[in-house]
MMTF fields as JSON, N, C-alpha, C and O atoms, coordinates in Angstrom:
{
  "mmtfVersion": "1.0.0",
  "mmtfProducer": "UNKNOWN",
  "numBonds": 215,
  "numAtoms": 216,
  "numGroups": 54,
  "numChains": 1,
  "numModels": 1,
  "chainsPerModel": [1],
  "groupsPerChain": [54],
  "chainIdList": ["A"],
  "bondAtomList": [4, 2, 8, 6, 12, 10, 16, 14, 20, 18, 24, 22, 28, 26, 32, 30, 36, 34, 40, 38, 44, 42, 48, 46, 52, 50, 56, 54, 60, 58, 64, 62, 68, 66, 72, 70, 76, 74, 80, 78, 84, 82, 88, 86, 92, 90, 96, 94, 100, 98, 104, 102, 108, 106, 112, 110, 116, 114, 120, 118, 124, 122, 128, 126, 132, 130, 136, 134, 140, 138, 144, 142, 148, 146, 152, 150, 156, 154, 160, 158, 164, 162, 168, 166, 172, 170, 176, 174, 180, 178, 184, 182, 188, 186, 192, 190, 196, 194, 200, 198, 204, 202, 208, 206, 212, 210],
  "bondOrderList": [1, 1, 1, 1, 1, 1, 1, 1, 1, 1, 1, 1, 1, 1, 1, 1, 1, 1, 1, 1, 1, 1, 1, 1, 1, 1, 1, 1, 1, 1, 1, 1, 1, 1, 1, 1, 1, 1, 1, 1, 1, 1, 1, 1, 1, 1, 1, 1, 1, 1, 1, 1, 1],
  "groupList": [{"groupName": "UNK", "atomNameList": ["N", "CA", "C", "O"], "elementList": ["N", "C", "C", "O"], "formalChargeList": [0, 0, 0, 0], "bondAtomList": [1, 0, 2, 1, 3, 2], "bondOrderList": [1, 1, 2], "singleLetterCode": "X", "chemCompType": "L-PEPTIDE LINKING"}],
  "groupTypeList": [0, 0, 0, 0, 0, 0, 0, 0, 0, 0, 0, 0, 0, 0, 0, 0, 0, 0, 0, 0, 0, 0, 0, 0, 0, 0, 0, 0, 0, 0, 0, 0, 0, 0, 0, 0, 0, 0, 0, 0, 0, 0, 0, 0, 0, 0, 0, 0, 0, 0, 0, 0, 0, 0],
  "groupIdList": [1, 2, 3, 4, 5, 6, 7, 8, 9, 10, 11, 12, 13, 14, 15, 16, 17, 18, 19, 20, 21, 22, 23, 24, 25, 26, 27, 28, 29, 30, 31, 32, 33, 34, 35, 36, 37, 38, 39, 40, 41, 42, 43, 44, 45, 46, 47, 48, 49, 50, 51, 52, 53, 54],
  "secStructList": [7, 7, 1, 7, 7, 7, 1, 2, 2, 2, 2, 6, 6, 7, 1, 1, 1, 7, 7, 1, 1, 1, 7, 7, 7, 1, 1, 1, 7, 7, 7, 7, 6, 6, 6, 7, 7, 7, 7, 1, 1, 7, 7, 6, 4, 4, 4, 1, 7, 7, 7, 7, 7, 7],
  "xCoordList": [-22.751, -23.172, -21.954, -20.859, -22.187, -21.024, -20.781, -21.762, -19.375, -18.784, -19.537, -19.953, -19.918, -20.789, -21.827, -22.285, -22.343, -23.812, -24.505, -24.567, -25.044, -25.473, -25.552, -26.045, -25.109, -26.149, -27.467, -27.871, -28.192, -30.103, -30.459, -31.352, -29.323, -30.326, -29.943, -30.31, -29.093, -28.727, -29.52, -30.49, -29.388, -30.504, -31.608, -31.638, -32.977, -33.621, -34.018, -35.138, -32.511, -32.451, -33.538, -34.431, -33.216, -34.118, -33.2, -33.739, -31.799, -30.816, -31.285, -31.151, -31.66, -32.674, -33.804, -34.108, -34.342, -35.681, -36.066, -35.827, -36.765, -36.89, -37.861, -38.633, -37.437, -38.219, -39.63, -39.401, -41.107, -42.208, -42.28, -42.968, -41.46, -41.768, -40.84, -41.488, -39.071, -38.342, -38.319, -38.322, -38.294, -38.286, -37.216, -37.001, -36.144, -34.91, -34.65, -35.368, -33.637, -33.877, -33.197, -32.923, -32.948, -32.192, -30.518, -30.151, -29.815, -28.591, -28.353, -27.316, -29.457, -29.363, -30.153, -31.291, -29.552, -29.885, -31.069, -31.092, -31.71, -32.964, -32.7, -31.547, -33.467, -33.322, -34.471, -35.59, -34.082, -34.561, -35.324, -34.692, -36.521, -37.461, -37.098, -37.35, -36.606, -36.559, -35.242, -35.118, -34.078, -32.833, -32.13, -31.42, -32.8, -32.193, -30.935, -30.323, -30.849, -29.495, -29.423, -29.803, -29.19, -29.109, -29.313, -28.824, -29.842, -30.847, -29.893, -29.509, -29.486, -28.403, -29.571, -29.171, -30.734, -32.041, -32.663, -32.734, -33.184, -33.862, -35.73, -36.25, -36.091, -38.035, -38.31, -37.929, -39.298, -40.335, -40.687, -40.448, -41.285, -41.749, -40.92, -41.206, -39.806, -38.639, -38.422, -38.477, -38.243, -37.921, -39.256, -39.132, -40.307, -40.973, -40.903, -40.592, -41.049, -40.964, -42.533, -43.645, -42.031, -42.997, -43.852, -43.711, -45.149, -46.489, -46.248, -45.801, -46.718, -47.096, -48.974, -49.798, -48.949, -50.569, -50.854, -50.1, -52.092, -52.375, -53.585, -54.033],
  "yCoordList": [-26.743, -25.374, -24.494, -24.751, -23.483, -22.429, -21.853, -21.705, -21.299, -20.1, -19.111, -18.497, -18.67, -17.484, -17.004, -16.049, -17.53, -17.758, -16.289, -16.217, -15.069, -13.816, -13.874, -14.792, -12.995, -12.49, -12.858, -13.7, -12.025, -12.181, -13.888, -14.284, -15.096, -15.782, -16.786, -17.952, -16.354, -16.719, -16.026, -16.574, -14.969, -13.968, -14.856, -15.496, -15.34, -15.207, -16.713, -17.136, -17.683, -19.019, -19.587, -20.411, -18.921, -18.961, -20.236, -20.951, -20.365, -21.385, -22.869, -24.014, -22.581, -23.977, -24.708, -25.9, -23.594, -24.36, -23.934, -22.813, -25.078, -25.18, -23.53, -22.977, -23.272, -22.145, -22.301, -23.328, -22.062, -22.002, -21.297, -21.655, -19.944, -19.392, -19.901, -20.391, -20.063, -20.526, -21.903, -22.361, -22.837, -23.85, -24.174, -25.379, -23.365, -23.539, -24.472, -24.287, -25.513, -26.468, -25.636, -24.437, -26.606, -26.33, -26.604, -27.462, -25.256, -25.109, -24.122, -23.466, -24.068, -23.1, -21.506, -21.269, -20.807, -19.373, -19.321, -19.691, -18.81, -18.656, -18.017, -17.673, -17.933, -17.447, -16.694, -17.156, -15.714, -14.912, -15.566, -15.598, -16.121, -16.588, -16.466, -17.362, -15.427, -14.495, -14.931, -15.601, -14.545, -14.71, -16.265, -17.008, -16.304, -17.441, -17.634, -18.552, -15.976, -15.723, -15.637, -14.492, -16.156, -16.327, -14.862, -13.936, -14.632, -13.29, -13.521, -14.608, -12.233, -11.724, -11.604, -11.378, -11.714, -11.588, -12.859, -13.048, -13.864, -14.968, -14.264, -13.197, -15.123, -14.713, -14.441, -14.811, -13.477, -13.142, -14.528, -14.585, -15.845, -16.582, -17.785, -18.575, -17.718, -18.391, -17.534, -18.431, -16.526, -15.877, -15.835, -14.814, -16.326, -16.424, -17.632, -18.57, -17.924, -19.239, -20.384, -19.998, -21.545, -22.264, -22.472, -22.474, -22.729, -22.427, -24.168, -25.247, -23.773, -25.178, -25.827, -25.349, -27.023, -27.118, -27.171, -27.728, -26.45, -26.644, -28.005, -28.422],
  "zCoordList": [-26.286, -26.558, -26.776, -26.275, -27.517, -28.046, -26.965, -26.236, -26.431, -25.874, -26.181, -25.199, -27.332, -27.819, -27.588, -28.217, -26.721, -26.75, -26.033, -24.806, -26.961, -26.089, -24.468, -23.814, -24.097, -22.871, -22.602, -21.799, -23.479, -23.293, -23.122, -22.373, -24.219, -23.947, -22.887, -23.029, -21.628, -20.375, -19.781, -19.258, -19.71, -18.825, -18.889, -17.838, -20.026, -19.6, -19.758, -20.045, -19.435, -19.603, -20.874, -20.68, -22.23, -23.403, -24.245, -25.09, -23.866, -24.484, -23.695, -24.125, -22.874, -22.303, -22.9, -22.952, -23.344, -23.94, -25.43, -25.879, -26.228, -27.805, -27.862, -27.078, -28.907, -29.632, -30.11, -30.749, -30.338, -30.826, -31.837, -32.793, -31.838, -32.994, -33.933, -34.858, -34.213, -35.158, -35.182, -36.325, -34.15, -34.173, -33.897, -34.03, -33.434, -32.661, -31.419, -30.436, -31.37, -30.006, -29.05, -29.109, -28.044, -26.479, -27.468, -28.27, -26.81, -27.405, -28.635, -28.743, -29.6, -30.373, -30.639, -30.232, -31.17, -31.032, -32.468, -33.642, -31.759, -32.274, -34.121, -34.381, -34.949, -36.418, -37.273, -37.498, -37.61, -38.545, -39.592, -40.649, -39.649, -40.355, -42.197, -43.002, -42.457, -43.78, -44.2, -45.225, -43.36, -43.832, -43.609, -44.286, -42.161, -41.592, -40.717, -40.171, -40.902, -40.171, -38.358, -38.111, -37.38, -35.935, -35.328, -35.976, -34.402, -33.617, -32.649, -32.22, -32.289, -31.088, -29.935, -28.793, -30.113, -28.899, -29.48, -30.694, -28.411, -28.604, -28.847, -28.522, -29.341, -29.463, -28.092, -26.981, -28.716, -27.342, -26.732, -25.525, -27.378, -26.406, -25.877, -24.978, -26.677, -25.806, -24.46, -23.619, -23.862, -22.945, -22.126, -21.449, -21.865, -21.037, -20.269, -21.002, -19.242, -18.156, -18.987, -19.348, -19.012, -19.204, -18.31, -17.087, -19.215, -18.173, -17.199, -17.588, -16.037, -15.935, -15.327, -14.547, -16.145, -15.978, -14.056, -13.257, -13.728, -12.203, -12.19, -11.122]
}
């Protein structure tokens, strides 16, 4: 993983887990659908805790 890697997506340990909406894995920063260019804020649903089944 990059030195670079924002703030937000340590905060909300979002560099841990694959993306749903871009399709971004563990390690990479999430992307702008349109441009393709890397988001200084990871997706809304990368930053939520994964559900787990009860």
């Amino acid at each position: 993983m990059s030195a670079d890697i924002p703030r937000p997506y340590l905060e909300w340990d979002a560099i841990f887990r694959d993306c749903v909406e871009c399709a971004a894995r563990v390690g990479e920063l999430c992307v702008n659908p349109i441009s393709g260019v890397s988001k200084r804020l990871p997706c809304v649903a990368r930053t939520k805790p994964e559900e787990t089944e009860q």
